[in-house]
DOROVO-346345 format. One record per residue (C-alpha): chain; z, y, x. Coordinates in nm, 3 decimals. Each point is the difference from the previous one (the first is absolute). Example, Ala and Ser with C-alpha at 12.3 -4.5 7.8 and 13.67 -1.06 7.14 Angstrom:
residues 2
A  0.780  -0.450  1.230
A  -0.066  0.344  0.137
end
This chain:
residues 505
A  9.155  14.742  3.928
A  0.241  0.284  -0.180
A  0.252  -0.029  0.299
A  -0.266  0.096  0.254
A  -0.122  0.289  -0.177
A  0.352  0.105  -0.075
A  -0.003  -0.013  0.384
A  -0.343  0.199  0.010
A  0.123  0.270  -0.241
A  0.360  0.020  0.203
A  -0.234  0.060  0.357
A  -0.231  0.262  -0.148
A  0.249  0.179  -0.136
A  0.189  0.074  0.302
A  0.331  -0.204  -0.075
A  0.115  -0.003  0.350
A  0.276  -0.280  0.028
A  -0.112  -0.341  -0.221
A  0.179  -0.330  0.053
A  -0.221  -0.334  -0.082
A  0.223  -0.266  -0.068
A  -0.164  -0.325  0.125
A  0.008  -0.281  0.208
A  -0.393  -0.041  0.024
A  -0.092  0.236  0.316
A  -0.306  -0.039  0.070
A  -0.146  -0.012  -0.359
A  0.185  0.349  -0.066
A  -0.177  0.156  0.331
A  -0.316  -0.102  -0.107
A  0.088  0.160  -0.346
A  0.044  0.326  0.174
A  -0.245  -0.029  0.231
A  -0.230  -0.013  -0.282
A  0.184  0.307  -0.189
A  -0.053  0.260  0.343
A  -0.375  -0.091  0.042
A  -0.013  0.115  -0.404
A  0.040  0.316  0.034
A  -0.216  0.274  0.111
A  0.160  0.129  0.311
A  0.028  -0.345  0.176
A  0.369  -0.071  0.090
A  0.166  -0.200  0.266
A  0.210  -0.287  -0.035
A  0.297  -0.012  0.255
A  0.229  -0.312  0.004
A  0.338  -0.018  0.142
A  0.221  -0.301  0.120
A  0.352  -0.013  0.240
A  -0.205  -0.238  0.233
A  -0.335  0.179  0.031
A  0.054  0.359  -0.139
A  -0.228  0.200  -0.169
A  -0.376  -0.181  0.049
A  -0.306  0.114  -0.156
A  -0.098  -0.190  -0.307
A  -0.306  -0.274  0.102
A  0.090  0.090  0.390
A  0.133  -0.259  0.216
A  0.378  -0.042  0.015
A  -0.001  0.130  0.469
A  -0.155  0.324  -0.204
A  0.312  0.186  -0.068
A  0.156  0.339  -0.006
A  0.216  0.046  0.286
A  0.354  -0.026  -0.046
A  -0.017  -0.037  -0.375
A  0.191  -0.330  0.002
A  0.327  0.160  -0.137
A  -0.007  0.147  -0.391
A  0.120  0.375  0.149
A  -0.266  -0.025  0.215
A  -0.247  -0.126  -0.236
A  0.066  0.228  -0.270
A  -0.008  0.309  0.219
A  -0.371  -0.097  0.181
A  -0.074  0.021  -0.391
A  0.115  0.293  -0.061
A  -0.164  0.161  0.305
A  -0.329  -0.167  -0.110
A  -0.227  0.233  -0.098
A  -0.233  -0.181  -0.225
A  0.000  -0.129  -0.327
A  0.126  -0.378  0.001
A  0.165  -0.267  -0.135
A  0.282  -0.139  0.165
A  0.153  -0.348  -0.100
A  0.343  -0.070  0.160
A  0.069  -0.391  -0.029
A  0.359  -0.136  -0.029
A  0.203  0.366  0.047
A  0.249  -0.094  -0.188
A  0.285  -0.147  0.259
A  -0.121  0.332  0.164
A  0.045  0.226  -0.328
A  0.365  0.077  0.000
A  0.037  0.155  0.319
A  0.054  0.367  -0.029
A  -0.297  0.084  0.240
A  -0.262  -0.237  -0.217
A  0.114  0.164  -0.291
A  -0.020  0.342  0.105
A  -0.314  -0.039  0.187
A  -0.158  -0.150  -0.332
A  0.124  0.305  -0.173
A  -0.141  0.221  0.232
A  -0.356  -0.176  -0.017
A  -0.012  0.010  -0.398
A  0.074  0.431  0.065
A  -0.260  0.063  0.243
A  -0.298  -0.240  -0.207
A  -0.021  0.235  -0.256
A  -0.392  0.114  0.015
A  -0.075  -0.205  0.262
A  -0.150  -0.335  -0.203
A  0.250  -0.246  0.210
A  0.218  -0.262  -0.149
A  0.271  -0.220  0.156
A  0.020  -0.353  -0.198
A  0.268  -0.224  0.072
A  -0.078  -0.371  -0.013
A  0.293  -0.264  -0.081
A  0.046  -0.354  -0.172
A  0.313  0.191  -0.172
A  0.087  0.326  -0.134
A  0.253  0.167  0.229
A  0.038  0.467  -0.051
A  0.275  0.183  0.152
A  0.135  0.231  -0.273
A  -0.147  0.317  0.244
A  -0.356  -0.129  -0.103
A  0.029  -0.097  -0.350
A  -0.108  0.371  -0.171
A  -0.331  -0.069  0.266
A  -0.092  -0.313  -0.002
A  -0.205  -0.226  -0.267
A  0.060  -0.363  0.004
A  -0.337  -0.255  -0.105
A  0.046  -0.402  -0.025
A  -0.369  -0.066  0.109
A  -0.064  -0.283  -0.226
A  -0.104  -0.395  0.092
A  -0.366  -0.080  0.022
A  -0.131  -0.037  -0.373
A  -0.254  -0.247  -0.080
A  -0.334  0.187  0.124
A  0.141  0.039  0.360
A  0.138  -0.372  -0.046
A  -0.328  -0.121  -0.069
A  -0.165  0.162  0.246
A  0.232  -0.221  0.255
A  -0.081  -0.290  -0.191
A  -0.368  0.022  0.042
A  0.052  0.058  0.353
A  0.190  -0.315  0.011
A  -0.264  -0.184  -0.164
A  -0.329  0.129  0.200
A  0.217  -0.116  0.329
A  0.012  -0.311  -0.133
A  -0.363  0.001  -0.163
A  0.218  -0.155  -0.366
A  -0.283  -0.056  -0.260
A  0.024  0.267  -0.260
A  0.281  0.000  -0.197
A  0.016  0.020  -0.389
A  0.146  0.323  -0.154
A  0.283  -0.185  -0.154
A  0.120  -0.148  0.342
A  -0.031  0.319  0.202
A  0.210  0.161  -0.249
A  0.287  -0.285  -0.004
A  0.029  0.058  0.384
A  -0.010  0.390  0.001
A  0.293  -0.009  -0.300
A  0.169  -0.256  0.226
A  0.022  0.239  0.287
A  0.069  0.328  -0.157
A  0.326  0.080  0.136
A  -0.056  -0.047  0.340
A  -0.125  0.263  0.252
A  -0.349  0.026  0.139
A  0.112  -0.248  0.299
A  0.194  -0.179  -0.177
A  -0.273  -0.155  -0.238
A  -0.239  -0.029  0.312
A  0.237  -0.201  0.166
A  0.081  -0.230  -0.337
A  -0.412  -0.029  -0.087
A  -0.032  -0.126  0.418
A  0.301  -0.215  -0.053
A  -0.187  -0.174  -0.392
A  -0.293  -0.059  0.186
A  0.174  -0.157  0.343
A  0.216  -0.222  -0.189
A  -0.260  -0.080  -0.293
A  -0.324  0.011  0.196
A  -0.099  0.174  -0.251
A  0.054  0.347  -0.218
A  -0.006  -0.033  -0.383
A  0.207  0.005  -0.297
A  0.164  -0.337  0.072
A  0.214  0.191  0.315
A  0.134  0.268  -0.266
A  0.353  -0.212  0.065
A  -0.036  0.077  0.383
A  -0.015  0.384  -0.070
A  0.257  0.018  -0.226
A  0.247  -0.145  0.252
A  -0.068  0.269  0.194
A  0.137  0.197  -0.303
A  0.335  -0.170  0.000
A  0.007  0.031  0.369
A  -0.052  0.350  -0.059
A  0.325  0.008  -0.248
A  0.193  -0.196  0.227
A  -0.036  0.254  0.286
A  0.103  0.308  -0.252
A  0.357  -0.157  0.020
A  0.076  0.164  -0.370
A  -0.235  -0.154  -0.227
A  0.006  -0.394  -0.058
A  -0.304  -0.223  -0.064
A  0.161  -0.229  -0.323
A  -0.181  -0.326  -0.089
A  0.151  -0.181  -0.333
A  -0.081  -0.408  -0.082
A  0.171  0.095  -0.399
A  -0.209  0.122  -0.242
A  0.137  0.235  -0.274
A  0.014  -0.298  -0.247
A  0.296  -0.138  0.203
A  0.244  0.288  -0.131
A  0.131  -0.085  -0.315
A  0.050  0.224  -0.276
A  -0.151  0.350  0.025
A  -0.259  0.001  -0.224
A  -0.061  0.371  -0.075
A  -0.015  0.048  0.398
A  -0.225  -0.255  0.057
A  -0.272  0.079  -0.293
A  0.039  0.362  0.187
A  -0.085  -0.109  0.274
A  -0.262  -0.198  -0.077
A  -0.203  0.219  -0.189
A  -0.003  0.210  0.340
A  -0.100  -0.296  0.206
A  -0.371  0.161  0.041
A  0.105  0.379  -0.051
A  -0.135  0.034  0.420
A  -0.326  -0.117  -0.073
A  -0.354  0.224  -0.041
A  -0.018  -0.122  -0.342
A  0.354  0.120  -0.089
A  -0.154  0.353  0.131
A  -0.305  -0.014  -0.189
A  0.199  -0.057  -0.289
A  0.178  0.307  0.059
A  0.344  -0.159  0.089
A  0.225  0.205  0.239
A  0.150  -0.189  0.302
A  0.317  -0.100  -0.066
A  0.239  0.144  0.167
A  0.351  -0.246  0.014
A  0.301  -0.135  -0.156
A  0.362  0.024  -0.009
A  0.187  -0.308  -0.071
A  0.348  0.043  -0.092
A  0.257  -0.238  -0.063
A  0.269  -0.269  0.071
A  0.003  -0.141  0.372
A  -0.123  -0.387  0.018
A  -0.257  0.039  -0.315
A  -0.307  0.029  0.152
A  -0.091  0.340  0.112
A  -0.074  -0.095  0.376
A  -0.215  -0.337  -0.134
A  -0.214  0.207  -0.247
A  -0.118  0.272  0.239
A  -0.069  -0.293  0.240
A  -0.202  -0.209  -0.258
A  -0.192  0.253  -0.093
A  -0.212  0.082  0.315
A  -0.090  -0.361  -0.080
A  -0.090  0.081  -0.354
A  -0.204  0.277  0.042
A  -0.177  -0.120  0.381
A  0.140  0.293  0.199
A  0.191  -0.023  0.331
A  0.389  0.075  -0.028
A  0.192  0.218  0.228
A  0.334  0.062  0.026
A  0.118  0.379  0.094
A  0.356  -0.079  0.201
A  0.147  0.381  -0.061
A  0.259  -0.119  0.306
A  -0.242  -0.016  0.232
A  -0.146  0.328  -0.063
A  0.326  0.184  0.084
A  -0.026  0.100  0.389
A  0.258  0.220  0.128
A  -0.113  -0.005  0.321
A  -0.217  0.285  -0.013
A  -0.054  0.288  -0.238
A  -0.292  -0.065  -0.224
A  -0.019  -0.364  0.057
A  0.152  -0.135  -0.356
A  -0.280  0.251  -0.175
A  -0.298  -0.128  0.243
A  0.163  -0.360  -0.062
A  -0.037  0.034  -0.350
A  -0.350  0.166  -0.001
A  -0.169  -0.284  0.231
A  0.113  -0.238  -0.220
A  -0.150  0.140  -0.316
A  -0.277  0.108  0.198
A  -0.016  -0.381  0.089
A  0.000  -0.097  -0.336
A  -0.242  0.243  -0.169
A  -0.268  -0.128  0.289
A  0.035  -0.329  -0.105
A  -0.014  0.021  -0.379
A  0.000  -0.120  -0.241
A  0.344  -0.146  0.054
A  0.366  -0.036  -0.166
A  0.230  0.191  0.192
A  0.348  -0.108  -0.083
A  0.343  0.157  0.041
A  0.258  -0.225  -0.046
A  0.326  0.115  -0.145
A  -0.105  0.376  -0.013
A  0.309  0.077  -0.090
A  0.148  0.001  0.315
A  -0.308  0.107  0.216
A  0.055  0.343  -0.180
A  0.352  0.038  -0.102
A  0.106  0.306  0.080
A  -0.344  0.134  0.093
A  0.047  0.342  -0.108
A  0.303  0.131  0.130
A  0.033  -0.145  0.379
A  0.038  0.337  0.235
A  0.345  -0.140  0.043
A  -0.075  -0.290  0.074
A  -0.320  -0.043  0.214
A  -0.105  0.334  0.030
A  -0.245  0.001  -0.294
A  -0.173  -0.320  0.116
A  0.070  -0.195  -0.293
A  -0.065  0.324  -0.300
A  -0.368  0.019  0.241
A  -0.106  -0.344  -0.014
A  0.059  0.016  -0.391
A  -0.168  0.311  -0.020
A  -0.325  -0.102  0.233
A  -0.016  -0.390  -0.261
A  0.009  0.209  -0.290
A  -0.247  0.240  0.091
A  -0.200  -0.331  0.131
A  0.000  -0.218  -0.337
A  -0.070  0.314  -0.175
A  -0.308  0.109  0.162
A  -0.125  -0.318  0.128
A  -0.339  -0.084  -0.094
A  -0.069  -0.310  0.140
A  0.069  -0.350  -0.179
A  0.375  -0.093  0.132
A  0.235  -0.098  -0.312
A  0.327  0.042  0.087
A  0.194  -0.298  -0.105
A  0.398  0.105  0.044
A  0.282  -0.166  -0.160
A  0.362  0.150  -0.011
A  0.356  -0.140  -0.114
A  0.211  0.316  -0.041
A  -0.161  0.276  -0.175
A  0.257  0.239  0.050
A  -0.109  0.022  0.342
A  -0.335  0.098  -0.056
A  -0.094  0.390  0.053
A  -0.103  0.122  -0.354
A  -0.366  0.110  0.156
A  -0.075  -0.360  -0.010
A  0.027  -0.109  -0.297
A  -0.172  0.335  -0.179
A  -0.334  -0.132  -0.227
A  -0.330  -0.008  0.238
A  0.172  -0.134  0.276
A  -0.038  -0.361  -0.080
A  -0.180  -0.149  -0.269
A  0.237  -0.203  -0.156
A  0.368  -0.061  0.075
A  0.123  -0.304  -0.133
A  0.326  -0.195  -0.002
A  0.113  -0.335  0.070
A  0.306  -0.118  -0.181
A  0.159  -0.324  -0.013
A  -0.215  -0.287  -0.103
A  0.043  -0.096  -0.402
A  0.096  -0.342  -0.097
A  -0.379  -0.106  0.009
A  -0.067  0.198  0.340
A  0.268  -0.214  0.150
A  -0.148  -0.305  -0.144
A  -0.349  0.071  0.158
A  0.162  0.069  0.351
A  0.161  -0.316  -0.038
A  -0.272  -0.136  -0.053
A  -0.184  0.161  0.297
A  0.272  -0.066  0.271
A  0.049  -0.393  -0.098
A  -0.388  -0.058  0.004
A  -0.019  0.138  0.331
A  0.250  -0.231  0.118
A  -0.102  -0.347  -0.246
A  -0.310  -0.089  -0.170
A  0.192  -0.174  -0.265
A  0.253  0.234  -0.194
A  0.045  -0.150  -0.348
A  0.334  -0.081  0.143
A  0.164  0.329  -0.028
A  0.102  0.157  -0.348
A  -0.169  0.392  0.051
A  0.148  0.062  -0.329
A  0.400  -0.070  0.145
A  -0.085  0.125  0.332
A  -0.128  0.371  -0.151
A  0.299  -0.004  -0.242
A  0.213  -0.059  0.309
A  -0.096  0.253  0.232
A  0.005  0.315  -0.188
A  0.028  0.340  0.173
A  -0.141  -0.195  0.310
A  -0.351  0.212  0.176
A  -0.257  -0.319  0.110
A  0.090  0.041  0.363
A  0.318  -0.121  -0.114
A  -0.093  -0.282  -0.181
A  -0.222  -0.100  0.263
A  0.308  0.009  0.252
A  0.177  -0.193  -0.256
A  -0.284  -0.302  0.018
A  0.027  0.031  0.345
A  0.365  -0.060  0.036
A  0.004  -0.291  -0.232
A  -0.326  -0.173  0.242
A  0.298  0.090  0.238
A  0.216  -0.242  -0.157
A  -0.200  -0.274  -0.103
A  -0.155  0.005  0.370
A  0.344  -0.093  0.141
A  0.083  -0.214  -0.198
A  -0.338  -0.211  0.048
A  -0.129  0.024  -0.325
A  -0.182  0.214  -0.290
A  0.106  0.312  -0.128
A  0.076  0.013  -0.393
A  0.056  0.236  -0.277
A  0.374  -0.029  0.084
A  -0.059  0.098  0.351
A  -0.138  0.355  -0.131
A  0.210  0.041  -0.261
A  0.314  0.000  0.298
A  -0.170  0.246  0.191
A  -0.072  0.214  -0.311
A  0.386  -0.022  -0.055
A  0.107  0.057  0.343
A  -0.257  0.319  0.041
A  0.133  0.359  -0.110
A  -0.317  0.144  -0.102
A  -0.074  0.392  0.104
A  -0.027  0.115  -0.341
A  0.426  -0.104  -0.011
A  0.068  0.201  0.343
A  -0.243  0.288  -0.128
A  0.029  0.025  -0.339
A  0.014  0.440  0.034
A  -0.246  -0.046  0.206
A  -0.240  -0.196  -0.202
A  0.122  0.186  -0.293
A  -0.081  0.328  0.107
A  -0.369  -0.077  0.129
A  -0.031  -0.147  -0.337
A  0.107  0.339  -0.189
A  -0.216  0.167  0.252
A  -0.324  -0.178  -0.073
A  0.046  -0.086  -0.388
A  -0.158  0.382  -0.020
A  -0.178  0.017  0.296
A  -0.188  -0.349  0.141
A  -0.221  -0.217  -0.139
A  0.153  -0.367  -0.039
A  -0.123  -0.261  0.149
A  0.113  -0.269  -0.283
A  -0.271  -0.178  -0.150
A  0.069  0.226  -0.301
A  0.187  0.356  -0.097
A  0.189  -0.183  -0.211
A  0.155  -0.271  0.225
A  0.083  0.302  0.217
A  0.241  0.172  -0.288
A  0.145  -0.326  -0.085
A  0.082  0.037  0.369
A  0.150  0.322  -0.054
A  0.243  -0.087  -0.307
end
């Protein structure tokens, strides 16, 4: 694994102060374990804890260094230690503040020069007091990758003496659990086979609950499911032929073929025409799972550090889980503002935008960012510069024929016979109105009808057309400036560049 031999390179070469981001314990330990009995001169590996203190790595917990249980303490038994070592400090971060931590930790990283000892600081989140930052070097140890996963699968399966398991299956459950920490898939493989009786590709489902539950407890990310497919969205052509052309761009063939991964989209355009509905249809269209990045939940001001480490465990989430759509709804204002907020929260806002940028433009691993966005003028110019997305495209109004289609859509949801209605009249009637609107308009005249005790009619929609002011009316700058905007700069969405000038005119 690179990460470990990052790790390796970092110990050898005498970096004294390393912090390993993780929540996985005892599978780091073992990872350094491993890395001190590598070298020549055989090192020792020291761990520290508030309830234990410092204990000798692979010695029983009642084995401890006297009065070591608080981090002064501990620190300074390591810098009186003689020999080489390692030391691993678990959880000193509600400790790392204090002045006497801090200073203690400096004085450790001044007197390890020559002396082949290290201090490594083991948390589930990333938390350096500005007095450490020119010292320290900061590692997200990564999630178990699919060797290590399959070694706790066949563990699994001797326990419960499974037949041998074909190549194809073994793979569908390793894929299923890659996301998920070391214990984490143990537990989920135990839980298949208890509520199964059995372990085989048929309880793939069962692990990749664990997944959402996994989502759920990150508290910023959202597990999506969608029931409409992308055919339910009328109009849209250009978008949809884009995105269906991409619906296998994740696959080994698509690599083979020398296809990049994509990387995203940003969909522009008009509130109530769609935006929201096609990111959602099209985890369905091309088989991924959906989540949804909620930008208000990252924001933590109740500690220093906390919106950053929100933001990274959430794209850390995602990237273990990929493939996947992460979408950002209304991006707009998630990042308004992003570069210029040292008046306003102290730089918290400009650093968040700075940390996603750097993020979608180094990322590697297969998470297309889906974002959509209403007022462009609110966007920081960085993210709309060529490379960062793939394609941005824009959503106008729906055409005479794109309003026929969603009426169409909308009334066969809601009756299987239709021939009633005149599409033609009903288009003709609602012009400047997004299909959110019309839909709201077919729901106000069921409204009606239901009240009255009886069936709604062309009539009844046509009166709620009437009596609705549509948002392209109360917007019109608005919608007329995000048009000038993306006439040069989007793609459109419109079945055709043509129907998108006559737009224009």
């Amino acid at each position: 694994m690179v990460m470990k031999e990052e790790l390796n390179i970092l110990i050898q070469a005498q970096y004294p102060l390393i912090y390993l981001v993780t929540p996985e314990e005892e599978r780091a330990e073992a990872a350094i374990a491993k890395i001190a009995q590598m070298k020549t001169k055989h090192r020792r590996v020291f761990v520290w804890t508030v309830t234990h203190g410092i204990v000798e790595y692979g010695q029983p917990r009642h084995i401890t260094q006297h009065n070591t249980v608080s981090p002064e303490a501990a620190i300074q038994w390591v810098v009186q230690h003689r020999e080489p070592g390692i030391f691993i400090f678990k959880d000193l971060h509600p400790f790392i503040d204090s002045p006497a931590t801090t200073r203690w930790l400096r004085d450790a990283i001044a007197s390890f020069k020559d002396t082949e000892k290290a201090i490594i600081l083991m948390s589930p989140f990333q938390q350096v007091p500005i007095e450490l930052e020119k010292d320290v070097i900061v590692i997200d140890y990564p999630l178990p990758n699919m060797a290590e996963l399959n070694q706790v699968l066949s563990r699994q399966l001797d326990q419960i003496k499974s037949r041998r398991m074909t190549t194809e299956s073994r793979e569908k459950l390793l894929k299923a659990a890659l996301g998920l920490t070391k214990d984490e898939a143990e537990k989920v493989y135990r839980k298949a086979q208890v509520k199964a009786g059995r372990l085989t590709e048929e309880e793939v489902e069962i692990v990749l609950s664990e997944k959402q539950q996994l989502i759920r407890r990150n508290g910023i990310l959202e597990y999506i499911e969608e029931d409409e497919t992308i055919n339910s969205i009328g109009g849209l052509e250009e978008l949809k032929k884009w995105l269906k052309q991409r619906s296998n761009a994740f696959t080994e063939r698509a690599r083979e073929y020398g296809l990049p991964q994509p990387k995203g989209m940003l969909i522009l355009g008009v509130p109530g025409c769609g935006k929201s509905l096609i990111a959602k249809t099209t985890a369905r269209l091309w088989g991924l799972p959906l989540l949804r990045l909620d930008m208000g939940r990252v924001y933590d001001g109740s500690m220093v550090g906390r919106s950053e480490a929100n933001l990274r465990n959430a794209l850390k989430t995602a990237e273990s889980i990929s493939p996947v759509i992460l979408f950002i709804d209304e991006l707009d204002k998630a990042f308004a503002g992003g570069t210029g907020s040292a008046d306003s929260d102290g730089g918290t806002s400009s650093r968040i935008f700075g940390s996603f940028l750097t993020w979608m433009q180094e990322k590697t691993s297969p998470v297309f960012v889906m974002a959509t966005a209403n007022r462009i003028e609110r966007l920081p110019g960085e993210f709309l510069r060529k490379g960062r997305f793939d394609e941005i495209f824009f959503v106008d109004l729906p055409t005479t024929e794109e309003r026929q289609d969603i009426y169409r859509i909308h009334l066969s949801k809601r009756r299987t016979d239709i021939t009633r209605f005149d599409l033609v009249q009903l288009a003709k009637m609602s012009e400047g109105f997004s299909g959110a609107e019309i839909e709201q308009a077919i729901i106000a005249a069921m409204y009606e009808a239901f009240a009255q005790e009886r069936e709604f009619t062309q009539l009844d929609i046509i009166a709620a057309l009437k009596a609705t002011l549509p948002l392209s009316r109360t917007m019109t700058e608005q919608v007329t400036a995000l048009r000038d905007w993306a006439r040069q700069r989007a793609r459109p969405a419109a079945s055709s560049v043509a129907e998108y000038l006559q737009l224009e005119s």
